[in-house]
DOLOGU-73544 format. One record per residue (C-alpha): residue number from 1; residue in three letters; z, y, x. Coordinates in nm, 4 decimals, always signed. Last residue first. Example, Ala and Ser with C-alpha at 12.3 -4.5 7.8 and 13.67 -1.06 7.14 Angstrom:
% residues 2
+-----+------+----------+----------+----------+
! pos ! code !        z !        y !        x !
+-----+------+----------+----------+----------+
!   2 !  ser !  +0.7140 !  -0.1060 !  +1.3670 !
!   1 !  ala !  +0.7800 !  -0.4500 !  +1.2300 !
+-----+------+----------+----------+----------+
This chain:
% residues 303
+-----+------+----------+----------+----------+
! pos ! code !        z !        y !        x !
+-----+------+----------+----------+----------+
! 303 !  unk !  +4.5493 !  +7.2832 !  +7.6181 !
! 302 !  unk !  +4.3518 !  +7.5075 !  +7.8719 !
! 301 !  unk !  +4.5718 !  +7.8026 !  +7.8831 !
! 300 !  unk !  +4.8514 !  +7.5981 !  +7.8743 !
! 299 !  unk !  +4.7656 !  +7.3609 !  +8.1468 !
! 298 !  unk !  +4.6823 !  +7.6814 !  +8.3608 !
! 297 !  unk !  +5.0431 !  +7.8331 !  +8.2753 !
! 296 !  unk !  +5.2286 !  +7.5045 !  +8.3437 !
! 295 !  unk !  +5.0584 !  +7.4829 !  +8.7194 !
! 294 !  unk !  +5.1399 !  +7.8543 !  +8.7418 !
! 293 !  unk !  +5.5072 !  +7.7672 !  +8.7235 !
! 292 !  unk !  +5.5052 !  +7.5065 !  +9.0222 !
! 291 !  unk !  +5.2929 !  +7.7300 !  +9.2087 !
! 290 !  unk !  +5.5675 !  +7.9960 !  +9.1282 !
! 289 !  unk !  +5.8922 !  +7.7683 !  +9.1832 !
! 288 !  unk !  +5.7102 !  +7.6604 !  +9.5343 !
! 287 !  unk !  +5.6950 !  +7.9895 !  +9.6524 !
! 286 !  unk !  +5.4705 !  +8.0707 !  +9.9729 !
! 285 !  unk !  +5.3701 !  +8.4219 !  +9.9658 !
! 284 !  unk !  +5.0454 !  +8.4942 ! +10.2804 !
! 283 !  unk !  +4.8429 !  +8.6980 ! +10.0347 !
! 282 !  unk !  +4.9761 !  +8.9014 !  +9.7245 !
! 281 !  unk !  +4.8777 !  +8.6861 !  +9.4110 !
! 280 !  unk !  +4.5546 !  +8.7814 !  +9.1820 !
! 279 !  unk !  +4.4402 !  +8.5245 !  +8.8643 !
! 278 !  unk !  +4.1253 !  +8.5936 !  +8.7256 !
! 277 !  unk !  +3.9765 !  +8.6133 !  +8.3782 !
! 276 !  unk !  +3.5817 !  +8.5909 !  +8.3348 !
! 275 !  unk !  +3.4691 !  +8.6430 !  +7.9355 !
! 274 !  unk !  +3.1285 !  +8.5582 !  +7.9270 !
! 273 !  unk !  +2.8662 !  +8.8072 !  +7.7066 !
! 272 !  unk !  +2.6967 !  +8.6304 !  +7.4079 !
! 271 !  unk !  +2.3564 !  +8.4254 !  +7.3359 !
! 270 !  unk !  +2.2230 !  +8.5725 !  +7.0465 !
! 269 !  unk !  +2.2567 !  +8.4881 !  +6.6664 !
! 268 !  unk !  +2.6269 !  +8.4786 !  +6.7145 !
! 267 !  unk !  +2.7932 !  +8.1639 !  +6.6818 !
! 266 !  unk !  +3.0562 !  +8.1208 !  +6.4105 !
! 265 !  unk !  +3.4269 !  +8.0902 !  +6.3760 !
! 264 !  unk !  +3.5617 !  +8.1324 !  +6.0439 !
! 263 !  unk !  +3.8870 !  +8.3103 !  +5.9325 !
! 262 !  unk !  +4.2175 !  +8.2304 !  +5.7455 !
! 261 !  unk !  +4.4164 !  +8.3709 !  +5.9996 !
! 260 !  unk !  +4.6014 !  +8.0584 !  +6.0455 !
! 259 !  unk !  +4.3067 !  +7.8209 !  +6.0672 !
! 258 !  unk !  +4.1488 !  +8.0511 !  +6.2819 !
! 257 !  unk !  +4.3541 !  +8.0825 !  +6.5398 !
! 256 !  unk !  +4.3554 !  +7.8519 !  +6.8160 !
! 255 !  unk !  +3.9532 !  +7.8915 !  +6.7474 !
! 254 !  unk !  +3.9113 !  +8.2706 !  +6.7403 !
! 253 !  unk !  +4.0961 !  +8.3016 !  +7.0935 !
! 252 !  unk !  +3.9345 !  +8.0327 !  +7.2550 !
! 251 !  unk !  +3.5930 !  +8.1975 !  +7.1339 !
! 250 !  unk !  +3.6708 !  +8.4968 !  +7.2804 !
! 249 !  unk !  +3.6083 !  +8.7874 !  +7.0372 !
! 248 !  unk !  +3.3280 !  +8.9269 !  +6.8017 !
! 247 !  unk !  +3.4490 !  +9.0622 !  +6.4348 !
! 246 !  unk !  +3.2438 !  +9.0749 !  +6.0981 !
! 245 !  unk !  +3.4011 !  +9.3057 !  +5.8006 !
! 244 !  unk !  +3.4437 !  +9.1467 !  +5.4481 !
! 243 !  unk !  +3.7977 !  +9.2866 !  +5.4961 !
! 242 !  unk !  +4.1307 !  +9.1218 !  +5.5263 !
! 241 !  unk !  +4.1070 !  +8.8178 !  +5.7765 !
! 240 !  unk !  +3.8633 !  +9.0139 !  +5.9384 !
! 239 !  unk !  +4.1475 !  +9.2832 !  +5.9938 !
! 238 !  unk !  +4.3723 !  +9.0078 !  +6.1232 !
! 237 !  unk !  +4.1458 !  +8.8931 !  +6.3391 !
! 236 !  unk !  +4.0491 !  +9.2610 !  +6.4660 !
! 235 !  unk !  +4.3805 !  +9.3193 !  +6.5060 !
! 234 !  unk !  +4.4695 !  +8.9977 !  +6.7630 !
! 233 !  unk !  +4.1816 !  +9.1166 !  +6.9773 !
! 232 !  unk !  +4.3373 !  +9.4254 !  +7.0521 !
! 231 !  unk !  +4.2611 !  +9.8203 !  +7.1014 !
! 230 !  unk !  +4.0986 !  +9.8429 !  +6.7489 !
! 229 !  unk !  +3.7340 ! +10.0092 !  +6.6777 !
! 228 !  unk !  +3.6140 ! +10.0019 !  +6.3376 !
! 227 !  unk !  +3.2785 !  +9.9628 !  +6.1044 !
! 226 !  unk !  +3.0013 !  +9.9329 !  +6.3261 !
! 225 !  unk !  +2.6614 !  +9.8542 !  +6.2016 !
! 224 !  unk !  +2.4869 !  +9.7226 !  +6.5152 !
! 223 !  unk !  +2.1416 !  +9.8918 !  +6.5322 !
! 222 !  unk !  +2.0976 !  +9.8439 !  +6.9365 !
! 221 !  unk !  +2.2558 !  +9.5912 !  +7.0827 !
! 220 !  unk !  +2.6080 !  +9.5215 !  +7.1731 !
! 219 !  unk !  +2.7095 !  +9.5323 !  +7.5613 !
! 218 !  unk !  +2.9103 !  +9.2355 !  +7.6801 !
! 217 !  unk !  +2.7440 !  +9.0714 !  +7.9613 !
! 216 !  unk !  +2.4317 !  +9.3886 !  +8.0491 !
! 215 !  unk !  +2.7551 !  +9.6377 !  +8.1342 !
! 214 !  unk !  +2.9992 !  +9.7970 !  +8.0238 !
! 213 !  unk !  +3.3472 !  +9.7144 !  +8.1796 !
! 212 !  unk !  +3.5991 !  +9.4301 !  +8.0944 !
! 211 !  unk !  +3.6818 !  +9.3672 !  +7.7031 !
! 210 !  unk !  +4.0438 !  +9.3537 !  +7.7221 !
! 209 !  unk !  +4.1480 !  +9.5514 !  +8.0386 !
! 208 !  unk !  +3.8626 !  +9.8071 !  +7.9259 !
! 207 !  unk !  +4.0781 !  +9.8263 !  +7.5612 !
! 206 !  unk !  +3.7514 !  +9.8788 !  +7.2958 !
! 205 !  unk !  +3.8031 !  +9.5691 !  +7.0903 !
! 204 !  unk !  +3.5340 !  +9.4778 !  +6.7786 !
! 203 !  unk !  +3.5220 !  +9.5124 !  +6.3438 !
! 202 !  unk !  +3.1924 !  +9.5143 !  +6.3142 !
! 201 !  unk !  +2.9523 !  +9.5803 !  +5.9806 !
! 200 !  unk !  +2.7489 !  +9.3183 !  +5.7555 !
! 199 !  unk !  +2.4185 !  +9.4536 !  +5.8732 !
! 198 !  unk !  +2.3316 !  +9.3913 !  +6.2236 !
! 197 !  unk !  +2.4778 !  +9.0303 !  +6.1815 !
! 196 !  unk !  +2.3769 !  +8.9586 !  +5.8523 !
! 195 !  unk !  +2.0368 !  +9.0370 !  +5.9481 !
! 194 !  unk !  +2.0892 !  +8.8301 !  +6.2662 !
! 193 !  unk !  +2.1782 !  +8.5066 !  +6.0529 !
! 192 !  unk !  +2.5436 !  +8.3512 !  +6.0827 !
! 191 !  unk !  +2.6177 !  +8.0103 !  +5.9888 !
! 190 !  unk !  +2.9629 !  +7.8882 !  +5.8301 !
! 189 !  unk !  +2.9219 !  +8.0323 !  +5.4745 !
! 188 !  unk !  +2.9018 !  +8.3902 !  +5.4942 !
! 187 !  unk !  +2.7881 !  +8.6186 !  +5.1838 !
! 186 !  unk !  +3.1158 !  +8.6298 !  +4.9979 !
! 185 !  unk !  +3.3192 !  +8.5700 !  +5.2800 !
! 184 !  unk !  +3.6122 !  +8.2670 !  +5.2042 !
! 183 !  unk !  +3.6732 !  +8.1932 !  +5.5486 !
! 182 !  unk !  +3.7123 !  +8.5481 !  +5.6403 !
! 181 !  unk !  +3.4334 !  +8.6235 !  +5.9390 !
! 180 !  unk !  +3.4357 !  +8.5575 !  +6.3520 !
! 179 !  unk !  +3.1596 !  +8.5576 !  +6.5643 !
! 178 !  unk !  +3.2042 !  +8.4525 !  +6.8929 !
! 177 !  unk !  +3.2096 !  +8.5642 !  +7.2885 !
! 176 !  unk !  +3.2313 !  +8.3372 !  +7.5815 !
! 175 !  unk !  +3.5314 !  +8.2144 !  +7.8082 !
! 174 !  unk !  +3.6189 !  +8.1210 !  +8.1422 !
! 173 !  unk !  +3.9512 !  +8.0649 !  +8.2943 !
! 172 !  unk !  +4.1319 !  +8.1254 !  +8.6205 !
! 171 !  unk !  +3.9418 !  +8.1850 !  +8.8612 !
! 170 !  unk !  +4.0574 !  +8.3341 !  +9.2520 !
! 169 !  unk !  +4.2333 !  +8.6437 !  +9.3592 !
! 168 !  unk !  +4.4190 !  +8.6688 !  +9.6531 !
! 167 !  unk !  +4.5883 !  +8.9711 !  +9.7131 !
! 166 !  unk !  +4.6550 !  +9.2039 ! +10.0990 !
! 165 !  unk !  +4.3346 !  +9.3829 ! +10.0871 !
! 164 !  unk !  +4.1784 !  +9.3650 !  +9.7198 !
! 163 !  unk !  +3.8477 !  +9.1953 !  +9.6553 !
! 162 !  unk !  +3.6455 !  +9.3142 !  +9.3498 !
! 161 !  unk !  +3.6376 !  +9.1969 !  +8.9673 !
! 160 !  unk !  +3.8975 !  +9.1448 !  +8.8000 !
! 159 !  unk !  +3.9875 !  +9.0830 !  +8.4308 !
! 158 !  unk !  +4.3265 !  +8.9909 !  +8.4174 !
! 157 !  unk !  +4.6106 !  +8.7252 !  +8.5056 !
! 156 !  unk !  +4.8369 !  +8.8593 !  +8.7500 !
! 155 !  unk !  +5.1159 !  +8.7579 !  +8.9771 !
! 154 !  unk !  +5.4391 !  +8.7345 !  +9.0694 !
! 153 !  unk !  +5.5473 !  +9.0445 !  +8.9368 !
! 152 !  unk !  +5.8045 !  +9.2802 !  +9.0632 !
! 151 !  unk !  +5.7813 !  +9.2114 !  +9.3676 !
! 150 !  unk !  +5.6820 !  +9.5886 !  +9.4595 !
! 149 !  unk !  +5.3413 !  +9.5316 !  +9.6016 !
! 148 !  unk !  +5.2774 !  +9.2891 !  +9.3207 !
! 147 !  unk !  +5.3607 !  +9.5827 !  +9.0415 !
! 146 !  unk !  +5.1317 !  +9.8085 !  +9.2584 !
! 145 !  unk !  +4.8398 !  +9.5636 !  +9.2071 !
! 144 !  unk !  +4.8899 !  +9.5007 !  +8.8417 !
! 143 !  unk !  +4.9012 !  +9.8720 !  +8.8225 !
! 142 !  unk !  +4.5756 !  +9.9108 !  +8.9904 !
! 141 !  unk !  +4.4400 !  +9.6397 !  +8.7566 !
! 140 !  unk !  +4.5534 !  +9.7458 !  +8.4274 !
! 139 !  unk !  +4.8944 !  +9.6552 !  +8.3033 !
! 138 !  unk !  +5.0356 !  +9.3885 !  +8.0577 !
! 137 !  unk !  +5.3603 !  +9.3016 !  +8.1048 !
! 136 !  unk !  +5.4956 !  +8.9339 !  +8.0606 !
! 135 !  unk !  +5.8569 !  +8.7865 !  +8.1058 !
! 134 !  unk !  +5.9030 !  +8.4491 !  +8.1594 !
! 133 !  unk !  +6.1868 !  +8.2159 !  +8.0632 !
! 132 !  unk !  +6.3523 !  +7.9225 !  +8.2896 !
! 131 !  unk !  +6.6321 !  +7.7649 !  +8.1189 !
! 130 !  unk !  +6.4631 !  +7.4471 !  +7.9257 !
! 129 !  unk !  +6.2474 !  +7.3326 !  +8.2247 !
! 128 !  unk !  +6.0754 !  +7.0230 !  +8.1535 !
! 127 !  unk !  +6.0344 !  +7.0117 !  +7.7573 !
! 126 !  unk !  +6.0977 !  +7.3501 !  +7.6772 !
! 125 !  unk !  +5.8636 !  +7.4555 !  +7.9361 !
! 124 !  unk !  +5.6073 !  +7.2711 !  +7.7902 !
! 123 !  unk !  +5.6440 !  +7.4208 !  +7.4237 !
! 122 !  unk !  +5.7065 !  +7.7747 !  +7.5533 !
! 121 !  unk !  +5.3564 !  +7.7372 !  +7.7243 !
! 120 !  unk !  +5.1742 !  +7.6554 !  +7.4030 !
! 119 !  unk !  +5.3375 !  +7.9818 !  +7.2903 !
! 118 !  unk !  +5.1809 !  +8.1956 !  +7.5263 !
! 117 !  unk !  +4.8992 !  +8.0384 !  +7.6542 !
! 116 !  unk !  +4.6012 !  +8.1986 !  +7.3698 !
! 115 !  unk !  +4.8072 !  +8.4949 !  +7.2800 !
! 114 !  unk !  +4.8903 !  +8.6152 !  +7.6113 !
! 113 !  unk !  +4.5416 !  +8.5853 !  +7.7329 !
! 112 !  unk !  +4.4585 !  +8.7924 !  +7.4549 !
! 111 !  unk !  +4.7427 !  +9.0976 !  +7.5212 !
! 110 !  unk !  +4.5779 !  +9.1294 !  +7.8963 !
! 109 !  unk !  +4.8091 !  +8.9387 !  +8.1217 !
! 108 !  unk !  +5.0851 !  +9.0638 !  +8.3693 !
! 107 !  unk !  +5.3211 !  +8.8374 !  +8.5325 !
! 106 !  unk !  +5.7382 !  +8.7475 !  +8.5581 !
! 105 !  unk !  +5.9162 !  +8.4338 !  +8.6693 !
! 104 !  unk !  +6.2227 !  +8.3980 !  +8.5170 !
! 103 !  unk !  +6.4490 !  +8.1337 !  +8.6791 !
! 102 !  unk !  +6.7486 !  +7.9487 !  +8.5395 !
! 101 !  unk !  +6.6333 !  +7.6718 !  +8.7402 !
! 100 !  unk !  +6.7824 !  +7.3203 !  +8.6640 !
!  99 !  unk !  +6.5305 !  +7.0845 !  +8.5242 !
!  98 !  unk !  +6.2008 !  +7.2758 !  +8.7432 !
!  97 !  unk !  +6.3940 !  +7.2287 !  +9.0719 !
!  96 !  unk !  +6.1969 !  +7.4339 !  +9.3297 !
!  95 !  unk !  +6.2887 !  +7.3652 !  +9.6665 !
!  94 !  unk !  +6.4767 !  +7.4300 !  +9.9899 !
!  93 !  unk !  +6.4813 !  +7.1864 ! +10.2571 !
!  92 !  unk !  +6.4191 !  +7.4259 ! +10.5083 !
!  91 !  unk !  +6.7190 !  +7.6483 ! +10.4572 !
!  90 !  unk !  +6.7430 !  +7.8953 ! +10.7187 !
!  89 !  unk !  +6.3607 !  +7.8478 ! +10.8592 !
!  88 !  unk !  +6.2977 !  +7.8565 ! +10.5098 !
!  87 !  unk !  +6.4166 !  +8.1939 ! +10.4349 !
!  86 !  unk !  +6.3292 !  +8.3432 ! +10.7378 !
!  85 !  unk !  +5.9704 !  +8.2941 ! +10.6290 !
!  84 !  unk !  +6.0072 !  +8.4067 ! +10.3035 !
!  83 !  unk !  +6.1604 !  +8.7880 ! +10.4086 !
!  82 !  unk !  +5.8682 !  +8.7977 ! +10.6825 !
!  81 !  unk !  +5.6244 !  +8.7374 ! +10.4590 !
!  80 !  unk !  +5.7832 !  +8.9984 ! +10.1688 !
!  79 !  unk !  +5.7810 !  +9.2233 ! +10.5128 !
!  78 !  unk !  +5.3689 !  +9.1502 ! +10.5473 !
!  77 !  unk !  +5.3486 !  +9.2038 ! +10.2117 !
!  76 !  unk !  +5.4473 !  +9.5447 ! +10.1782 !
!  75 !  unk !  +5.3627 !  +9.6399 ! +10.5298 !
!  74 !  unk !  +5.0534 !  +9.8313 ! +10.3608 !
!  73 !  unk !  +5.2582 !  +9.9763 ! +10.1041 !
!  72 !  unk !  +5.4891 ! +10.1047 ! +10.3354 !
!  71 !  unk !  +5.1973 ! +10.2291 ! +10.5456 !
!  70 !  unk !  +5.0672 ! +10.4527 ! +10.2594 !
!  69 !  unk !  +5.4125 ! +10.6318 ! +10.2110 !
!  68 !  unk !  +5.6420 ! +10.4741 !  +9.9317 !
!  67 !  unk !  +5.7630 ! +10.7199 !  +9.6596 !
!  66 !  unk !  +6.0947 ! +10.7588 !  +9.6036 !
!  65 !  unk !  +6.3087 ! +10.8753 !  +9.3236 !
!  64 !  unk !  +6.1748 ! +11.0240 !  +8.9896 !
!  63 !  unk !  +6.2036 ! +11.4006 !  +9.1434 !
!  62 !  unk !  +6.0314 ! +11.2995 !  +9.4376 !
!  61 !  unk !  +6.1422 ! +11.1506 !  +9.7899 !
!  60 !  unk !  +5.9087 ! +11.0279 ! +10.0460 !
!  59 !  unk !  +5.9473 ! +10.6605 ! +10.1259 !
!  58 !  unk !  +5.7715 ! +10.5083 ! +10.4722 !
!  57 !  unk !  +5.8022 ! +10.8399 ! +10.6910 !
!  56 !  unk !  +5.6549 ! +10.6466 ! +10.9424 !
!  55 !  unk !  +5.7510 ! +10.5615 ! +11.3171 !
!  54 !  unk !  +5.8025 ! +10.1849 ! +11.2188 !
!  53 !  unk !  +6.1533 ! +10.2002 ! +11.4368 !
!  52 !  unk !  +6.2568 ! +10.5502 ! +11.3612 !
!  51 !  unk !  +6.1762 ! +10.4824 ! +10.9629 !
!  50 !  unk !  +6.3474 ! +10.1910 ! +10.9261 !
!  49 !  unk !  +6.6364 ! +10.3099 ! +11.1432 !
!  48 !  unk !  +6.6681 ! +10.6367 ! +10.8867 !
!  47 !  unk !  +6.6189 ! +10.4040 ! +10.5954 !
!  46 !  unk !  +6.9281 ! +10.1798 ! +10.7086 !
!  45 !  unk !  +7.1226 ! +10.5040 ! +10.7240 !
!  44 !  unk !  +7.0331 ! +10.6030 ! +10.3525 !
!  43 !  unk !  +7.0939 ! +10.2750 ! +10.2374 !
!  42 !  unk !  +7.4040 ! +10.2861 ! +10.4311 !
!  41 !  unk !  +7.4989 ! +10.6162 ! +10.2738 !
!  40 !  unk !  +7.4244 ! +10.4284 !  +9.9214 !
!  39 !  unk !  +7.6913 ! +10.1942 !  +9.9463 !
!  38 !  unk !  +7.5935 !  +9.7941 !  +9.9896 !
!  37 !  unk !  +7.6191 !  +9.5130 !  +9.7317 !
!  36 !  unk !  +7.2164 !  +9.4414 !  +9.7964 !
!  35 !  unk !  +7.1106 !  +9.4753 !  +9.3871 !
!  34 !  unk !  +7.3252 !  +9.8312 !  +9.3855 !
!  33 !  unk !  +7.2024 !  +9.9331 !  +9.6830 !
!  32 !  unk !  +6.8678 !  +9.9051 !  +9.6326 !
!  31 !  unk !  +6.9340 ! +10.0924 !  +9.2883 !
!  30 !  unk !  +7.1510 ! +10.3304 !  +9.3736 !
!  29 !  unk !  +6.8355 ! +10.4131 !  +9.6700 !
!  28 !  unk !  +6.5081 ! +10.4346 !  +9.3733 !
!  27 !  unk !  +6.2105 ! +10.3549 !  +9.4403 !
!  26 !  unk !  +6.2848 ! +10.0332 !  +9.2543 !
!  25 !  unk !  +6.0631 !  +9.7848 !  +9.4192 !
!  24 !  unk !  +5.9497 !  +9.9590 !  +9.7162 !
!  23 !  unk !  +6.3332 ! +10.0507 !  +9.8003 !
!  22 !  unk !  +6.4253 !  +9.6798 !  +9.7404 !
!  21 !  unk !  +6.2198 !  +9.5148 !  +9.9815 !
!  20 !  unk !  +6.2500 !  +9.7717 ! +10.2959 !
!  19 !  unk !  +6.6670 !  +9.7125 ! +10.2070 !
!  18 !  unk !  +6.6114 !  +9.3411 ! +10.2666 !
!  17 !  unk !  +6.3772 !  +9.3972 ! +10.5932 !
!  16 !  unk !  +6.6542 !  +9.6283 ! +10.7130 !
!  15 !  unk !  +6.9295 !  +9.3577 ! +10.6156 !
!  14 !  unk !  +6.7367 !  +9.0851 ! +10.8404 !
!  13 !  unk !  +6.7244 !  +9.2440 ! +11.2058 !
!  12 !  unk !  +6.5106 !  +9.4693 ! +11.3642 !
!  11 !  unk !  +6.6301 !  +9.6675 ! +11.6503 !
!  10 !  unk !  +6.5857 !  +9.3601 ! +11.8797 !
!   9 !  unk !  +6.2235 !  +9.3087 ! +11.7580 !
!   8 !  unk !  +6.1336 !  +9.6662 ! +11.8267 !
!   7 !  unk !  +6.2640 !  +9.6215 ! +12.2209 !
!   6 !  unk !  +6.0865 !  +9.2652 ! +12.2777 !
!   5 !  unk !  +5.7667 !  +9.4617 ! +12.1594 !
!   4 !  unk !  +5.8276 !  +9.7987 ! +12.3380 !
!   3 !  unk !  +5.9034 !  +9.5304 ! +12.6537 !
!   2 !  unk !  +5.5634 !  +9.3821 ! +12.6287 !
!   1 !  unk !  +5.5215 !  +9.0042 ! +12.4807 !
+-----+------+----------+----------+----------+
């Protein structure tokens, strides 16, 4: 190890990586010091050595509070690393105790992917971990990405596509489209013929975090009579449910619902676009309460 090294490594210590933390998850100094239990002035002077030793501005500050440099985002994980790491070699026998956590562990997913885990996943953590809660945001994917930066989610269920420096993203379910109709349709009776499919009028989602990007997988064809556009699958059931109006929508979706909206689930005359929802973490974050909690949120997704 060179001398600079040795040198940067003395100046270093714990409560610089802990202030790092909280200024790129609030952006904001009474807040970092508010969470730590230190003043703001030593926020401010802990910044100063942060910025002398990485030789970066690291947070510039705007009107809404600060905004992290391209380098703080970029040690972003590396620091949450660094953070974990010296948090086990402290306590090494640390673990995640599913009966007594009061945790909440927080992610984004797209409004339908909500609706098909969400309360099946109440039910299970009822069961074997009655204090932790979750909280779920939904975002788009460069939000989603900034929101993992930060720590303030710890991870994200959505429709992506490409690699990301610094996140791990991997599969976490796989649907295809359906038809959907009232149950009692006048014209409808549990098959679905293409005339009534070009004819009877569509009822579909637009939101790009809902229905993924145009393309050859989910693009309608030609001579579709439309009838609405709604940002959510959830509306266009419960429009279906209330008009004589057709609706397509993952077929997980339609099926944990149908009985209660009152609606039919039919296959489309043609074969369908797949629905492919993925799961991104920040690389290198070892958490046992969040694999533990992801376990419940894949056996929910798939009871």
């Amino acid at each position: 190890m060179s001398d600079i090294d040795t040198n940067k490594l003395r100046r270093l210590d714990g409560g610089l990586l802990l202030v790092f933390r909280e200024l790129l998850r609030t952006g904001r100094a009474s807040q970092a010091a508010a969470r730590l239990g230190l003043s703001q002035p030593a926020i401010s002077h802990a910044l100063g050595r942060l910025r002398d030793l990485f030789d970066d501005p690291l947070f510039v500050r705007r009107p809404h509070g600060f905004e992290p440099t391209r380098r703080a985002l970029e040690l972003g994980p590396q620091i949450e690393r660094l953070i974990g790491l010296a948090g086990e070699a402290l306590d090494p026998d640390a673990r995640f105790d599913p009966a007594t956590s009061r945790r909440q562990f927080k992610f984004g997913a797209p409004e339908f992917v909500t609706a098909l885990l969400g309360a099946e996943l109440i039910r299970r953590l009822r069961e074997v971990a009655p204090d932790v809660t979750f909280l779920i945001g939904h975002a788009d994917d460069e939000q989603a990405m900034q929101h993992l930066r930060r720590g303030d989610a710890d991870f994200a269920l959505g429709l992506f596509w490409e690699p990301r420096p610094g996140f791990l993203i991997e599969p976490f379910l796989e649907d295809e489209y359906c038809s959907v109709a009232r149950a009692d349709h006048p014209t409808i009776r549990g098959t679905l013929s293409e005339a009534q499919w070009r004819t009877t009028g569509h009822i579909y989602a637009w939101n790009p975090s809902e229905t993924g990007p145009p393309g050859p997988n989910n693009k309608y064809p030609e001579g579709v009579r439309h009838l609405a556009a709604v940002p959510q699958w959830l509306t266009v059931l419960l429009l279906v449910a209330s008009t004589d109006g057709l609706g397509a929508m993952p077929r997980r979706l339609a099926e944990r619902y149908a009985e209660r909206f009152g609606v039919q689930v039919l296959d489309s005359p043609f074969e369908g676009g797949r629905i492919s929802v993925s799961l991104m973490r920040r690389a290198g974050l070892k958490d046992p309460g969040v694999d533990w909690f992801l376990e419940q949120v894949r056996a929910a997704a798939t009871a």
